[in-house]
mmCIF file as gemmi writes it, N, C-alpha and C atoms, coordinates in Angstrom:
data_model
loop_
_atom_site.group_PDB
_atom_site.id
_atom_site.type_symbol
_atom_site.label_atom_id
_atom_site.label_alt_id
_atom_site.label_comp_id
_atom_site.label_asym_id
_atom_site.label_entity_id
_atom_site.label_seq_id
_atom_site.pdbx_PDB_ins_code
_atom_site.Cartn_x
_atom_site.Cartn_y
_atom_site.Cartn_z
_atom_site.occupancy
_atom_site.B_iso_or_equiv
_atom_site.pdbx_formal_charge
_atom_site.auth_seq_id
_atom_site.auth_asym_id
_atom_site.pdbx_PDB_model_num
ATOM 1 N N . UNK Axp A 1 ? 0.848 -1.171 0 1 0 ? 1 A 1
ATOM 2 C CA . UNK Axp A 1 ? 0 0 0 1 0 ? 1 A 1
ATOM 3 C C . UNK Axp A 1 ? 0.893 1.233 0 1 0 ? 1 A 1
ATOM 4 N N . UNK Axp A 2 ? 0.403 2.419 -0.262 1 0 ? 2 A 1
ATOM 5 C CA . UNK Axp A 2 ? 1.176 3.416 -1.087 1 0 ? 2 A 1
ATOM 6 C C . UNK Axp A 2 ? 1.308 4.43 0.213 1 0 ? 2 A 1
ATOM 7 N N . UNK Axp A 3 ? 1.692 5.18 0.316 1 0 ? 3 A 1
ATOM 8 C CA . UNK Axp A 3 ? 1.864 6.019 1.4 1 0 ? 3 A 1
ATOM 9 C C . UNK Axp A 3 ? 0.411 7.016 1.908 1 0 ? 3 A 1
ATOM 10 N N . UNK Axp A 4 ? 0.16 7.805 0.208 1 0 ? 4 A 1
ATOM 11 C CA . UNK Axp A 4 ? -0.971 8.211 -0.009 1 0 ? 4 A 1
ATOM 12 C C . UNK Axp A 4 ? -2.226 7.62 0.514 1 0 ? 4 A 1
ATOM 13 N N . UNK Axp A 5 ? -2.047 6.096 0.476 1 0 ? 5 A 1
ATOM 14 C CA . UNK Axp A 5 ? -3.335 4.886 0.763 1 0 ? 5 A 1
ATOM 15 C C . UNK Axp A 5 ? -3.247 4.822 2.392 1 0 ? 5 A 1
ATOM 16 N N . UNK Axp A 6 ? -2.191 4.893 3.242 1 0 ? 6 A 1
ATOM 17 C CA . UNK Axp A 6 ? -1.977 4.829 4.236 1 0 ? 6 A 1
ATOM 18 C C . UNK Axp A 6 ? -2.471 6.229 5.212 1 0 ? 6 A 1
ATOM 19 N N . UNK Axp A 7 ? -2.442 7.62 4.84 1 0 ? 7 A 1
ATOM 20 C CA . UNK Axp A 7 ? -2.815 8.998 4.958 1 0 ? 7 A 1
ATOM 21 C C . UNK Axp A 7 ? -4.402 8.622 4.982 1 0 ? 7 A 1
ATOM 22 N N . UNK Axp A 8 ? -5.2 8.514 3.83 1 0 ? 8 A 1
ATOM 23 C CA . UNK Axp A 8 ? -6.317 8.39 3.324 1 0 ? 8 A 1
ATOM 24 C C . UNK Axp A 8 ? -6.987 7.515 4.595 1 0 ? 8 A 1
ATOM 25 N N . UNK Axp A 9 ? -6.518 6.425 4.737 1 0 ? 9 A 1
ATOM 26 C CA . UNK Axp A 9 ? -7.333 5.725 5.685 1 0 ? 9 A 1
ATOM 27 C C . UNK Axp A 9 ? -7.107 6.412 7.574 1 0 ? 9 A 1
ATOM 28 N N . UNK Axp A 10 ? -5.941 7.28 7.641 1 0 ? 10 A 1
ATOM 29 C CA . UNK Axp A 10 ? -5.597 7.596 9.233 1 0 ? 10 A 1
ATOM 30 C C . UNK Axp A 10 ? -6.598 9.063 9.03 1 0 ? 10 A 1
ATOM 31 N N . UNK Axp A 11 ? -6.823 9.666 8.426 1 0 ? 11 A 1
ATOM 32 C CA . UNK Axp A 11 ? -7.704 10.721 7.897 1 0 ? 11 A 1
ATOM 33 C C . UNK Axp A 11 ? -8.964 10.257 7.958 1 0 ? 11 A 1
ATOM 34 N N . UNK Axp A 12 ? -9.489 9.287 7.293 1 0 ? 12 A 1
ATOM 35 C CA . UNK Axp A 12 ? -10.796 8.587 7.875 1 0 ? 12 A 1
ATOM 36 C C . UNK Axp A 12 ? -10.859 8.372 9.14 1 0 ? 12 A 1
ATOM 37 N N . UNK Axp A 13 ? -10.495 7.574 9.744 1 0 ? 13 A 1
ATOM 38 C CA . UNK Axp A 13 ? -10.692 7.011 10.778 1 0 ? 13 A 1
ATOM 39 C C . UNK Axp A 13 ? -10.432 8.844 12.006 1 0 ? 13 A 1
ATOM 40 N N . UNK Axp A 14 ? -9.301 9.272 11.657 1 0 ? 14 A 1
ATOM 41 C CA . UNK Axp A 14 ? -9.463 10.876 12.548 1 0 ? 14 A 1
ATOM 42 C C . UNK Axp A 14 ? -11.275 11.389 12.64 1 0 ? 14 A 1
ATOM 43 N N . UNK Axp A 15 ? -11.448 11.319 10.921 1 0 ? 15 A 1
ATOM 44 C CA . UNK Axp A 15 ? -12.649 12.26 10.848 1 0 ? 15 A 1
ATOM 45 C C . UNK Axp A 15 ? -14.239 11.392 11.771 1 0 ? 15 A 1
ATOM 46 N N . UNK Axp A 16 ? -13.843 9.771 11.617 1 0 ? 16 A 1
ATOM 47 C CA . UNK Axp A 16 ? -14.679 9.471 12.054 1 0 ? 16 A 1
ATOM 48 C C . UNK Axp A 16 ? -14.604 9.381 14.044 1 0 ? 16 A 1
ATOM 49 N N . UNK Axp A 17 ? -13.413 9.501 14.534 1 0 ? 17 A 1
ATOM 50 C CA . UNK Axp A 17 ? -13.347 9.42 15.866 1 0 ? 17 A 1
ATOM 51 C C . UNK Axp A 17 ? -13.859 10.929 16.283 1 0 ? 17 A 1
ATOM 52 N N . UNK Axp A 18 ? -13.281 11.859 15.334 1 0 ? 18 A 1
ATOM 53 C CA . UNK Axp A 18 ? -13.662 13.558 15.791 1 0 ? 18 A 1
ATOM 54 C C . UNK Axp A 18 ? -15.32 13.761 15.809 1 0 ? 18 A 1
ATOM 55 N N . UNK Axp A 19 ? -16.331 12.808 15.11 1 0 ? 19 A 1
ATOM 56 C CA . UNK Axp A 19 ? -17.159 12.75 14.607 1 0 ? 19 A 1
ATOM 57 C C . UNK Axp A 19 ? -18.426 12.398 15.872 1 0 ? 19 A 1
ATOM 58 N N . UNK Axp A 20 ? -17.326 11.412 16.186 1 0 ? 20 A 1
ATOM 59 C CA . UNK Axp A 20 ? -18.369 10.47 17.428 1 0 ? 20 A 1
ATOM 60 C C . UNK Axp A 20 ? -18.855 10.577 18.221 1 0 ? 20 A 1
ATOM 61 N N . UNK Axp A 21 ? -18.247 11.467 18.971 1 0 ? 21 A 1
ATOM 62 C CA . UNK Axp A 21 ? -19.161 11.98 20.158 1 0 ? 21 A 1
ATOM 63 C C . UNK Axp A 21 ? -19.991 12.85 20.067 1 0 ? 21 A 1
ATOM 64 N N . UNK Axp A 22 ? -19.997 13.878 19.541 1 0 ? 22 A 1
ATOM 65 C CA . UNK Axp A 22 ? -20.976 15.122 19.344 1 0 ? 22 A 1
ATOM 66 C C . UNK Axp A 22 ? -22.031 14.493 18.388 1 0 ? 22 A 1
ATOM 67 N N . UNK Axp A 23 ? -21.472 13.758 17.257 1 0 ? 23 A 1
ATOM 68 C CA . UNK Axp A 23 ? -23.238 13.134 16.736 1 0 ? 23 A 1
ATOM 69 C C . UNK Axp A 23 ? -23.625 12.139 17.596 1 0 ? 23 A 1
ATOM 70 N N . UNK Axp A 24 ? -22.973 11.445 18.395 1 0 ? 24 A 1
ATOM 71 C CA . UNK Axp A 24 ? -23.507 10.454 19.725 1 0 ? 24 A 1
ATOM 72 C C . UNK Axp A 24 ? -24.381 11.139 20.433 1 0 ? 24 A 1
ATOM 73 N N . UNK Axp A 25 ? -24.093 12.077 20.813 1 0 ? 25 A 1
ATOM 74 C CA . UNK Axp A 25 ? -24.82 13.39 21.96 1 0 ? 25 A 1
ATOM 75 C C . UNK Axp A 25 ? -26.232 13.732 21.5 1 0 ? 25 A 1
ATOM 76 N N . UNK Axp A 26 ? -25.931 14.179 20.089 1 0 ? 26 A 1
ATOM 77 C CA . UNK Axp A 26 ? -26.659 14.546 19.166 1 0 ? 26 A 1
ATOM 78 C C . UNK Axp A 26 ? -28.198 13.657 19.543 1 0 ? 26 A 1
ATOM 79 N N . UNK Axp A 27 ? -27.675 12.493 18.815 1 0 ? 27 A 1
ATOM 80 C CA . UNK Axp A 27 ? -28.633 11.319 18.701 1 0 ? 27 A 1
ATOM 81 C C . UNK Axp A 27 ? -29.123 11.048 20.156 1 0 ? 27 A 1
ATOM 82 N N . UNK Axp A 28 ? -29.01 11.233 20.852 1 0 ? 28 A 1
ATOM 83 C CA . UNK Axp A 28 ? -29.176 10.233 22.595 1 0 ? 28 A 1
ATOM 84 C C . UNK Axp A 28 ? -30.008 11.785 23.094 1 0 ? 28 A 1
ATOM 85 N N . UNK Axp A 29 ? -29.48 13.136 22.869 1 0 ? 29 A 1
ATOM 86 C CA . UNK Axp A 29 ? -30.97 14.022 22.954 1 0 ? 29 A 1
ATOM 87 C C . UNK Axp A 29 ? -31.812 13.854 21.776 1 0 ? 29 A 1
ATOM 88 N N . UNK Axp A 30 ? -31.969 13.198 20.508 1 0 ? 30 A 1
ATOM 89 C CA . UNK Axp A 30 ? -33.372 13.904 19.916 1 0 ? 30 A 1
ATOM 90 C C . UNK Axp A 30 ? -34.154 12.35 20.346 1 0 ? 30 A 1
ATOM 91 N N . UNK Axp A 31 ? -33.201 11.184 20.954 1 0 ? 31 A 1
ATOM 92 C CA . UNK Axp A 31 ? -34.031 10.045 21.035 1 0 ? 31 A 1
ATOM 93 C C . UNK Axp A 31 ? -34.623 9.668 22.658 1 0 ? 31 A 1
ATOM 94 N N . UNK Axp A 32 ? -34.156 11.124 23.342 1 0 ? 32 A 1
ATOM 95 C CA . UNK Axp A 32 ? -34.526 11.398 24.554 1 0 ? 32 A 1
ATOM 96 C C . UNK Axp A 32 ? -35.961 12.338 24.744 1 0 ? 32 A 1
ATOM 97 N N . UNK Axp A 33 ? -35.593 12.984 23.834 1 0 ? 33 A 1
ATOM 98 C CA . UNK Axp A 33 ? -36.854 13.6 23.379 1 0 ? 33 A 1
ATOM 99 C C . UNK Axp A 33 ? -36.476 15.487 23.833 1 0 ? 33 A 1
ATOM 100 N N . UNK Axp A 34 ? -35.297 15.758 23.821 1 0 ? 34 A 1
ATOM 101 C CA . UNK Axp A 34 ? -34.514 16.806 24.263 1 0 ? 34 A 1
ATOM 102 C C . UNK Axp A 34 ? -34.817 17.62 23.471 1 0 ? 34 A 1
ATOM 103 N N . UNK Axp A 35 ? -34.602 19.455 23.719 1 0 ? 35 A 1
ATOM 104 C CA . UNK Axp A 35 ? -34.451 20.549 22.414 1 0 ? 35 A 1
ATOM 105 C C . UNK Axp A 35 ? -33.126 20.284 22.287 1 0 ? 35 A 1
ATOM 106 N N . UNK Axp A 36 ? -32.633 20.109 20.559 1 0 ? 36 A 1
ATOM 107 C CA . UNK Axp A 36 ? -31.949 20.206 20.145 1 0 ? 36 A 1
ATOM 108 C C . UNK Axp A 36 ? -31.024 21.399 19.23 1 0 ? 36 A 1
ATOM 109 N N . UNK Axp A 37 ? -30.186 21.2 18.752 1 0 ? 37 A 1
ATOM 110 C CA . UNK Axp A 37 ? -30.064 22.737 17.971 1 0 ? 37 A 1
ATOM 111 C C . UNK Axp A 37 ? -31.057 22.697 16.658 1 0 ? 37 A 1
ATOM 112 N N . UNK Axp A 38 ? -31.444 21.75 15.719 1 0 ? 38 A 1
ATOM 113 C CA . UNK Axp A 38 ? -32.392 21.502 14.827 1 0 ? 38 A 1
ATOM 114 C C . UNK Axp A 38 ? -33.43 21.779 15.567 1 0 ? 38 A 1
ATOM 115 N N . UNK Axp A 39 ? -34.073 21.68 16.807 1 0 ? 39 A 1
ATOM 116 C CA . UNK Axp A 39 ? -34.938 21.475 17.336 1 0 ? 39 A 1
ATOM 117 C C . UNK Axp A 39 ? -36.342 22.637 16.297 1 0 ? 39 A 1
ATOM 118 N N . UNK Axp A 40 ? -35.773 23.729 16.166 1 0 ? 40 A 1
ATOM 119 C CA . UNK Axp A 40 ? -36.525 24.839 16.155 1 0 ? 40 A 1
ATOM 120 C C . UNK Axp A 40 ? -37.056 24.772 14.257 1 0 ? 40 A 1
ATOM 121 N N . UNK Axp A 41 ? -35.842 24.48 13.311 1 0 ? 41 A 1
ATOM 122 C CA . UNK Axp A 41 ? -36.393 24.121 12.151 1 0 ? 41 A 1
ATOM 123 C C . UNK Axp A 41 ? -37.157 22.775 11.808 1 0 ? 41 A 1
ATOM 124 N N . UNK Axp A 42 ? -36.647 21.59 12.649 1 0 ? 42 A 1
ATOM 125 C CA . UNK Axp A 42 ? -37.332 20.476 12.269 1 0 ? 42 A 1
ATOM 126 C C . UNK Axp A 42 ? -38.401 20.101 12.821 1 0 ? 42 A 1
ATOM 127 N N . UNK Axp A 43 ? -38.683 20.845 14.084 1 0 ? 43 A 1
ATOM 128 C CA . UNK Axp A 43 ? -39.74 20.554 14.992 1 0 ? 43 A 1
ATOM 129 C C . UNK Axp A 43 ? -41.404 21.147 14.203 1 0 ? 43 A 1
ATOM 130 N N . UNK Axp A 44 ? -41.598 22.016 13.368 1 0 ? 44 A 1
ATOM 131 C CA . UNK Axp A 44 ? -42.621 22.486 12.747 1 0 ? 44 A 1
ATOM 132 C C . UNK Axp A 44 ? -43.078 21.556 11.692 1 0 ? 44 A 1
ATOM 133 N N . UNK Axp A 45 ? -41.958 21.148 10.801 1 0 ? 45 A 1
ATOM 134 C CA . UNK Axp A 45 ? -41.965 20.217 9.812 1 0 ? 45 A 1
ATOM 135 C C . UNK Axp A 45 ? -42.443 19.091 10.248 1 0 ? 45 A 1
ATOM 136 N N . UNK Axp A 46 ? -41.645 17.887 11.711 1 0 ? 46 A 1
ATOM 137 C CA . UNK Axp A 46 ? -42.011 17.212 11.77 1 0 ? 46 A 1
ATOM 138 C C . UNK Axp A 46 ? -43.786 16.852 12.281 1 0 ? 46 A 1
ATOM 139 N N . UNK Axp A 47 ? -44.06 18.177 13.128 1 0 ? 47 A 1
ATOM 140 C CA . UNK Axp A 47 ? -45.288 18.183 13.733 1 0 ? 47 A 1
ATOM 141 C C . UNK Axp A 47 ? -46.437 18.149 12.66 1 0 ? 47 A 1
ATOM 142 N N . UNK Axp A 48 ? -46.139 18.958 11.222 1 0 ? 48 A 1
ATOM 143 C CA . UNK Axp A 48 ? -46.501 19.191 10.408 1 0 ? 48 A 1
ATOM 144 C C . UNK Axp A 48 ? -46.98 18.199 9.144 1 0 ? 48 A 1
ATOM 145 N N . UNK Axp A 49 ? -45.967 16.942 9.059 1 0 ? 49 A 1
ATOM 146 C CA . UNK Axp A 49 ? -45.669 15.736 8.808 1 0 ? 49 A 1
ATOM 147 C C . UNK Axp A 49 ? -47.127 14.352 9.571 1 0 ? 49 A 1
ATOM 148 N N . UNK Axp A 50 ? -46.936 14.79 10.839 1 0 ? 50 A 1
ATOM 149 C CA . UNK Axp A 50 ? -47.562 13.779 11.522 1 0 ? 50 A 1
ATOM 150 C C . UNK Axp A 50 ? -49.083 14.254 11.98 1 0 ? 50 A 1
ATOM 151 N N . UNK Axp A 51 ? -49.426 15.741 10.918 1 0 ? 51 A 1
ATOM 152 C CA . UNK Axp A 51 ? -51.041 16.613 11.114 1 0 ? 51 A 1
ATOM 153 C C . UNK Axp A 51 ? -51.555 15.956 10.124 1 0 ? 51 A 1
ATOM 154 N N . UNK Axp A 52 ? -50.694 16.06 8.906 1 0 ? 52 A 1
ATOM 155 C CA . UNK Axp A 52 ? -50.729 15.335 7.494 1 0 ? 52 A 1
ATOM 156 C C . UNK Axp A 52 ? -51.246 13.481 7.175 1 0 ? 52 A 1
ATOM 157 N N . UNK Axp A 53 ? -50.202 12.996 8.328 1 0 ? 53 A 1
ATOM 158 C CA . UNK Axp A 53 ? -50.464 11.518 8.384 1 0 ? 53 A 1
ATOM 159 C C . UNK Axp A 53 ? -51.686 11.193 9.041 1 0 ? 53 A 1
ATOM 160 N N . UNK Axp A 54 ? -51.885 11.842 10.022 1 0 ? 54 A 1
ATOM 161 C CA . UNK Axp A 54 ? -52.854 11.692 10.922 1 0 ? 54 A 1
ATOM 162 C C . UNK Axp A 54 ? -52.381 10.933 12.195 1 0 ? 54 A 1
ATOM 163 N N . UNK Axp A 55 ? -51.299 10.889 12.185 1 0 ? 55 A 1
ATOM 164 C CA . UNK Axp A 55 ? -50.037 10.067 13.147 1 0 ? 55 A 1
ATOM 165 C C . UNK Axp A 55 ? -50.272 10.6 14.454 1 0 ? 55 A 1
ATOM 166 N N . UNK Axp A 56 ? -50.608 9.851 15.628 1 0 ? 56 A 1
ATOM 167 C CA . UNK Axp A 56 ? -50.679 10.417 16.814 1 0 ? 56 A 1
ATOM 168 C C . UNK Axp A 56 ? -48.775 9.868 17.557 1 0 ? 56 A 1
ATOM 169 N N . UNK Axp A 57 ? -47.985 11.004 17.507 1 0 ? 57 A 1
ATOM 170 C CA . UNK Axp A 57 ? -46.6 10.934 17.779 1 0 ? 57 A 1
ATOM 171 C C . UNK Axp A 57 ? -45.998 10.23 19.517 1 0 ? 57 A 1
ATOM 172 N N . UNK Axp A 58 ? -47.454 10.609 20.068 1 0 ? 58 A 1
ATOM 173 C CA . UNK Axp A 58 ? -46.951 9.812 21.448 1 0 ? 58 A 1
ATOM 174 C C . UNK Axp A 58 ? -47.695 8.456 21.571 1 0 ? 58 A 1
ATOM 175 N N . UNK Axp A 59 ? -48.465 7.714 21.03 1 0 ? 59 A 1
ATOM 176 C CA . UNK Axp A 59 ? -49.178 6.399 20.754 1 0 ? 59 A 1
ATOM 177 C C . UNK Axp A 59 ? -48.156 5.384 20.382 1 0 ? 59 A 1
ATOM 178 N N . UNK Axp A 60 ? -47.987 4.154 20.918 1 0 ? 60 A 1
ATOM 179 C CA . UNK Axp A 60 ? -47.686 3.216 20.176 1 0 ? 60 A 1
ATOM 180 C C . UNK Axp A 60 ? -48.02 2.432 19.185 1 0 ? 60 A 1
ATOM 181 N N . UNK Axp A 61 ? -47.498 1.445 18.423 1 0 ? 61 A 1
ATOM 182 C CA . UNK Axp A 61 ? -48.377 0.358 17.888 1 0 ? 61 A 1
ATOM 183 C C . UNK Axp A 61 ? -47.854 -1.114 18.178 1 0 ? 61 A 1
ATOM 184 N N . UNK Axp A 62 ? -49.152 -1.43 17.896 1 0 ? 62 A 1
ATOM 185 C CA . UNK Axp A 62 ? -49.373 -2.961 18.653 1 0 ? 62 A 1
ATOM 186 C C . UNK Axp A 62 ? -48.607 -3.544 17.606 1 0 ? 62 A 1
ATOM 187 N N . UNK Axp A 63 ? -48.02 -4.79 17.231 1 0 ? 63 A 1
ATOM 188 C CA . UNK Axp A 63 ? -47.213 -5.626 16.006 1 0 ? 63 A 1
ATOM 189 C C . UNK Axp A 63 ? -47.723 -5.435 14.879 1 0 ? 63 A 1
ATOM 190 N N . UNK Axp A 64 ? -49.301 -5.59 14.811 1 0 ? 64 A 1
ATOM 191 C CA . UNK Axp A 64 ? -49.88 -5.423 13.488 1 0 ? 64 A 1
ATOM 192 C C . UNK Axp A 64 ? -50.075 -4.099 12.795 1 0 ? 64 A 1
ATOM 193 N N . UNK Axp A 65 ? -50.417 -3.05 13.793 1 0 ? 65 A 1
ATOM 194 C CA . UNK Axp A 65 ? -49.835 -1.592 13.12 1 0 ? 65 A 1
ATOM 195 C C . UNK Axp A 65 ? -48.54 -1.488 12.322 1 0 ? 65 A 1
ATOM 196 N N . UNK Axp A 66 ? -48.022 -2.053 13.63 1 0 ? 66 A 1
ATOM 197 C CA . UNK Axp A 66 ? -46.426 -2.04 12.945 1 0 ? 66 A 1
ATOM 198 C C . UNK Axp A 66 ? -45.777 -2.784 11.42 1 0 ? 66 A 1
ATOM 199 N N . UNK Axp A 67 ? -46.494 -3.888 11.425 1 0 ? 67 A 1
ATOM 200 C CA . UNK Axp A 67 ? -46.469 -5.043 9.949 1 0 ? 67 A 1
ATOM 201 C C . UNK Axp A 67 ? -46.866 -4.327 8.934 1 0 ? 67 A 1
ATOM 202 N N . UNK Axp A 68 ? -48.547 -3.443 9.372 1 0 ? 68 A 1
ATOM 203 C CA . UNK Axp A 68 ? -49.11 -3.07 8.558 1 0 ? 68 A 1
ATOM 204 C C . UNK Axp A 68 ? -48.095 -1.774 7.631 1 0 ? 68 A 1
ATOM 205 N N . UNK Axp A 69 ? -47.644 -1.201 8.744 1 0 ? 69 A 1
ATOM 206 C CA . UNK Axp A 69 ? -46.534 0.209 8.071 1 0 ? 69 A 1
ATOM 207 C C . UNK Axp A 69 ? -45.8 -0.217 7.262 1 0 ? 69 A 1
ATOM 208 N N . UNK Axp A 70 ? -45.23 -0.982 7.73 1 0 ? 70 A 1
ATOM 209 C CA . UNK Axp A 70 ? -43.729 -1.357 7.225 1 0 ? 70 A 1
ATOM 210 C C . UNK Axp A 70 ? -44.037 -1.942 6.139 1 0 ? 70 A 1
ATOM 211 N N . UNK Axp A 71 ? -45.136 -3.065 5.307 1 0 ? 71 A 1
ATOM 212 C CA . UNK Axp A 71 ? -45.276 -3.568 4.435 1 0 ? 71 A 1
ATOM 213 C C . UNK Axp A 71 ? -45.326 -2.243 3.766 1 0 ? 71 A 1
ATOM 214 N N . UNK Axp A 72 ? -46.798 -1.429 3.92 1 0 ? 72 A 1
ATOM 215 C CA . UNK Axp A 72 ? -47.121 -0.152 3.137 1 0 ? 72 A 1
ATOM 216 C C . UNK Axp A 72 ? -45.594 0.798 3.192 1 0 ? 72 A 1
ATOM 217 N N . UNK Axp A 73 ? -44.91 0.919 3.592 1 0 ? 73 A 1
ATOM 218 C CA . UNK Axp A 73 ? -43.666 1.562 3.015 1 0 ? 73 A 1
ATOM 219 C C . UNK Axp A 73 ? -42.79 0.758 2.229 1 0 ? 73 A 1
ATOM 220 N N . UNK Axp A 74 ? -42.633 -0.255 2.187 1 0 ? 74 A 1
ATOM 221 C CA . UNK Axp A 74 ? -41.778 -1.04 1.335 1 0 ? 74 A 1
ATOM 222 C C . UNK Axp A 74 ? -42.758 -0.97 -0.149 1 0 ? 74 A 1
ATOM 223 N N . UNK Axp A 75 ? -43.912 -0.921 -0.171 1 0 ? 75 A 1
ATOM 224 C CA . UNK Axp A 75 ? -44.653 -1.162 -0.997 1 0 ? 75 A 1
ATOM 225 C C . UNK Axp A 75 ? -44.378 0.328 -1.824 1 0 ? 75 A 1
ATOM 226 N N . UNK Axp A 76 ? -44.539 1.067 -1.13 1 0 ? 76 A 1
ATOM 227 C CA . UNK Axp A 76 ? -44.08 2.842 -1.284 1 0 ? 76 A 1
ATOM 228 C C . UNK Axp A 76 ? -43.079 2.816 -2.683 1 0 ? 76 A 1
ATOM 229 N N . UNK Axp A 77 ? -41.955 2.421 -1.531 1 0 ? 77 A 1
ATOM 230 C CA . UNK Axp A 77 ? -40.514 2.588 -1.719 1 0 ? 77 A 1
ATOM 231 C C . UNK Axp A 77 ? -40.567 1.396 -3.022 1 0 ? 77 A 1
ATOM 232 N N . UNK Axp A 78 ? -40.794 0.479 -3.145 1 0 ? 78 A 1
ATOM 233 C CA . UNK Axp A 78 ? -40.984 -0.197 -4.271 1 0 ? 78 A 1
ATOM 234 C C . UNK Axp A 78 ? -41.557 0.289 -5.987 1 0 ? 78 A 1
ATOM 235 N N . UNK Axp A 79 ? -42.744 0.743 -5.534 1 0 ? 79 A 1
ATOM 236 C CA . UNK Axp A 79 ? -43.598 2.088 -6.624 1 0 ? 79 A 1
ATOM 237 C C . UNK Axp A 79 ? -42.908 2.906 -7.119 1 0 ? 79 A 1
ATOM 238 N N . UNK Axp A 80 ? -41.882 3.301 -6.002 1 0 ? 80 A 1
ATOM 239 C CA . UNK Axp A 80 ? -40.864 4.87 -6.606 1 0 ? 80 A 1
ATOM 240 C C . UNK Axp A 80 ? -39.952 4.32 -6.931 1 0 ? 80 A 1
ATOM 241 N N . UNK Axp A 81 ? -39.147 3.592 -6.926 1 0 ? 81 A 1
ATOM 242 C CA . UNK Axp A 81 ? -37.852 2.32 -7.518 1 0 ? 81 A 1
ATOM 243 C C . UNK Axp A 81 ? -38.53 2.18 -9.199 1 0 ? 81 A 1
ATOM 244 N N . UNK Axp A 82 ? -39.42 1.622 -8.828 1 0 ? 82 A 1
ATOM 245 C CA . UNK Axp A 82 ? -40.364 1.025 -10.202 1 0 ? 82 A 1
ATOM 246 C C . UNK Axp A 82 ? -40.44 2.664 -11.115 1 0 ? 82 A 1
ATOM 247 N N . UNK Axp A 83 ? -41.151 3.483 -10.617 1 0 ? 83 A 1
ATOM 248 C CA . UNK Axp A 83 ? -41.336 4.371 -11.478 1 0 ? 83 A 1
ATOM 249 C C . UNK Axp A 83 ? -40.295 5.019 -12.239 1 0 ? 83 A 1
ATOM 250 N N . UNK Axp A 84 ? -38.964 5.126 -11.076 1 0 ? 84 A 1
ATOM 251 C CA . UNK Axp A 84 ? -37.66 5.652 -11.683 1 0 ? 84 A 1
ATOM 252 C C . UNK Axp A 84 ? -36.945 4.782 -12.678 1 0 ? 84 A 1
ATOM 253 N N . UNK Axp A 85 ? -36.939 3.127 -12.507 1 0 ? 85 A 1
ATOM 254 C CA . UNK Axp A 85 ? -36.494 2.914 -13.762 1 0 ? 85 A 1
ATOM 255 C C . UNK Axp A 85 ? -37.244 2.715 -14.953 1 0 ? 85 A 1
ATOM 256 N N . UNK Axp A 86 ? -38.46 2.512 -14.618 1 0 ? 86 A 1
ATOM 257 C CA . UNK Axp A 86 ? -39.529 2.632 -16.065 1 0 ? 86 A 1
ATOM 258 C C . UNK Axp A 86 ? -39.442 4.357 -16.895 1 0 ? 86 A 1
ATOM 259 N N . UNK Axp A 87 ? -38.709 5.028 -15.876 1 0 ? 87 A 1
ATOM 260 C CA . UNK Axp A 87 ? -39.057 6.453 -16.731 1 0 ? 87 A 1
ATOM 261 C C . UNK Axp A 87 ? -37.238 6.717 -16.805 1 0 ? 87 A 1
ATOM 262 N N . UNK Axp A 88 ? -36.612 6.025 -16.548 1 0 ? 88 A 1
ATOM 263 C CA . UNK Axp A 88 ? -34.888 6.105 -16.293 1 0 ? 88 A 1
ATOM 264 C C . UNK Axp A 88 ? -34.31 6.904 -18.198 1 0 ? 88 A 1
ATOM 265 N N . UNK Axp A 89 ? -34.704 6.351 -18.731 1 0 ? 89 A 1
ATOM 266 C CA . UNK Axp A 89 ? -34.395 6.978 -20.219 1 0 ? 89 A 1
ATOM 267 C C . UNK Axp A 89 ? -34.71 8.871 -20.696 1 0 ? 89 A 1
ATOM 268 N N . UNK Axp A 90 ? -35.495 9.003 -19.836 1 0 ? 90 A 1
ATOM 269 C CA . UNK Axp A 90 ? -36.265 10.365 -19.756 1 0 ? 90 A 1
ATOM 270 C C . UNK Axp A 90 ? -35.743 11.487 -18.742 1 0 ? 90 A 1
ATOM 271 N N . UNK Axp A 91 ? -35.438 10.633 -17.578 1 0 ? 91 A 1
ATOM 272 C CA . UNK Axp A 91 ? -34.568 11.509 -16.767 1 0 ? 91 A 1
ATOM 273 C C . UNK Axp A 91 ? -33.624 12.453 -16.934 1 0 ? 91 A 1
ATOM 274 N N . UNK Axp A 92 ? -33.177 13.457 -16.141 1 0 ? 92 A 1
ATOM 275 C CA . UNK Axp A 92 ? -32.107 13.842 -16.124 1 0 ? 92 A 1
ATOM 276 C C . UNK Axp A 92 ? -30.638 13.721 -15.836 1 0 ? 92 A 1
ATOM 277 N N . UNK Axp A 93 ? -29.827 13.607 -16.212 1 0 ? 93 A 1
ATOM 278 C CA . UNK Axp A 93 ? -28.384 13.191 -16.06 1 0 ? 93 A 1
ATOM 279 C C . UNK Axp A 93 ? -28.341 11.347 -15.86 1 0 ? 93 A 1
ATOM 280 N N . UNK Axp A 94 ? -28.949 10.814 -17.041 1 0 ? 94 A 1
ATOM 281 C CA . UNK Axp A 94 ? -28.619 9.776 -17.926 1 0 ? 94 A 1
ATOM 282 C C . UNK Axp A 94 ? -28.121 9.685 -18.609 1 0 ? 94 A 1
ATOM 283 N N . UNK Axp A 95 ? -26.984 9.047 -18.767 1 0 ? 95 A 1
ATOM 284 C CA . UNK Axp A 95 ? -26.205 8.673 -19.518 1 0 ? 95 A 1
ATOM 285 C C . UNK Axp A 95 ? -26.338 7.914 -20.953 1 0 ? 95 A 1
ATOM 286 N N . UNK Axp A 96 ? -26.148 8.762 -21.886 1 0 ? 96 A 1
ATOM 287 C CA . UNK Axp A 96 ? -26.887 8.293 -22.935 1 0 ? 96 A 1
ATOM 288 C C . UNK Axp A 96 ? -25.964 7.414 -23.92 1 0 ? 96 A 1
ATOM 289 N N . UNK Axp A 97 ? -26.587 5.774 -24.547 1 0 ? 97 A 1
ATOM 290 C CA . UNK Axp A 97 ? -25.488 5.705 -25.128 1 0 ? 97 A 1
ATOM 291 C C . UNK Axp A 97 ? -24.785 6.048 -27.074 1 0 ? 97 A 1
């Protein structure tokens, strides 16, 4: 391995140790349920999000709520996969051959 290859990876690993704690912190208040520094832009959106869904944000769900979501988002996320490569020729920044 090249010297360059050796830099590259001690540079990763720096950026990811410098990284760790403050997005650790980060994460452990918004999953605490803490104000965060986002708190003030994402907090309207998300409230806004779950007026839309009809989502009650402090409710749980029982397994079958839960089955039921998760199928209906995969199903989602499947539709929009599907649509992007059925329309992939039409897009923008395709590579044409």
């Amino acid at each position: 391995m090249t010297v360059i290859g050796w830099i590259e990876i001690v540079v990763v690993l720096a950026l990811v140790i410098i990284c760790a704690l403050p997005l650790g912190n980060f994460m452990a208040a918004v999953f605490e349920g803490r104000r965060t520094v986002l708190s003030p832009v994402v907090g309207p959106l998300e409230r806004g999000f779950y007026r839309l869904s009809g989502v009650d944000p402090d409710a749980e769900q029982d397994w079958l709520q839960y089955t039921l979501s998760l199928l209906v988002f995969v199903a989602g996320c499947f539709f929009v996969l599907y649509v992007i490569l059925r329309l992939q020729d039409i897009l923008p920044f395709t590579a044409k051959p």
